[in-house]
C-alpha positions in Angstrom: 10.0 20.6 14.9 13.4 20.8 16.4 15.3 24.1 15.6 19.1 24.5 16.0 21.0 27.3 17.1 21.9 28.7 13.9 18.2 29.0 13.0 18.1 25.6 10.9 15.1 23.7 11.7 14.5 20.7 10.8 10.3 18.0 11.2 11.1 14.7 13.1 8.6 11.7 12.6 8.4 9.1 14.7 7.3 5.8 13.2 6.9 3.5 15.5 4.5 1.3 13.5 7.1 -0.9 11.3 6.7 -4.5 12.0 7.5 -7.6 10.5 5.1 -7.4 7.4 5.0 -3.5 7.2 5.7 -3.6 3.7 3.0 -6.1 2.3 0.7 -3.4 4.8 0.5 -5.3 8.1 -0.3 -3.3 11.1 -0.2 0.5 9.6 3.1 -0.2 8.0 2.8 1.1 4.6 1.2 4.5 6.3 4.4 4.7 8.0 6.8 3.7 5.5 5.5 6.1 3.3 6.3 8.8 5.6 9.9 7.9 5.7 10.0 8.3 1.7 10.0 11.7 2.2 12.9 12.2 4.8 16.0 13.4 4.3 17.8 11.1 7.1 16.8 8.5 9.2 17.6 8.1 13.0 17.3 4.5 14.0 16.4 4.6 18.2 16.5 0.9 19.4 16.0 -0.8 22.6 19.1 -1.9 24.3 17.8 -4.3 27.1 17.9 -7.1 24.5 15.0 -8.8 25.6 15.4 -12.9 24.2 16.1 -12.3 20.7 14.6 -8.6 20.6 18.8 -7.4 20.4 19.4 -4.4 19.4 21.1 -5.6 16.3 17.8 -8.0 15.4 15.6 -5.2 15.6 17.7 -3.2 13.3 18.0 -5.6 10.9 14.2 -6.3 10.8 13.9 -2.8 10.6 16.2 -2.4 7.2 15.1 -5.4 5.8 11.0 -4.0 6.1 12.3 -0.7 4.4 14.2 -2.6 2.0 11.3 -4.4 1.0 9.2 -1.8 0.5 11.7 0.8 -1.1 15.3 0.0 -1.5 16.2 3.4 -2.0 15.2 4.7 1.5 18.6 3.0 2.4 20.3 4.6 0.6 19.3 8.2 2.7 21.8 9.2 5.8 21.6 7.1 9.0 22.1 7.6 12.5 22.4 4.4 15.2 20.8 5.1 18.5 20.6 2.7 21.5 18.7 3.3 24.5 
């Protein structure tokens, strides 16, 4: 739960979980994705060492493309880019 200073609070979910496969139910993808149906916004946090072709912008695109596959419209939500 992270509460703002105006009283606003809002549940963060981590889901750390989505692989390549996630949306055919590989590893606990679909657990995971179906989480994220229910969000309002998503917050993308990537890895920015860019280990061999673990870049930041590969990851993210597996990322989308799993979501996509499972539910187009999750896409279509708010987004926020973070690399760390």
């Amino acid at each position: 739960m992270l509460r703002c200073a105006d009283g606003t609070d809002y549940t963060l979910c981590d889901t750390p979980g989505i692989i390549e496969g996630s949306h055919i139910g590989k590893g606990l993808g679909t657990q995971f994705l179906k989480h994220i149906e229910r969000t309002k916004a998503l917050i993308y946090v990537l890895d920015g060492t860019g280990q061999e072709d673990l870049t930041p912008y590969n990851i993210l695109k597996m990322l989308k493309n799993e979501i996509s596959l499972y539910n187009s419209s999750i896409l279509s939500k708010p987004s926020i880019i973070v690399v760390a």
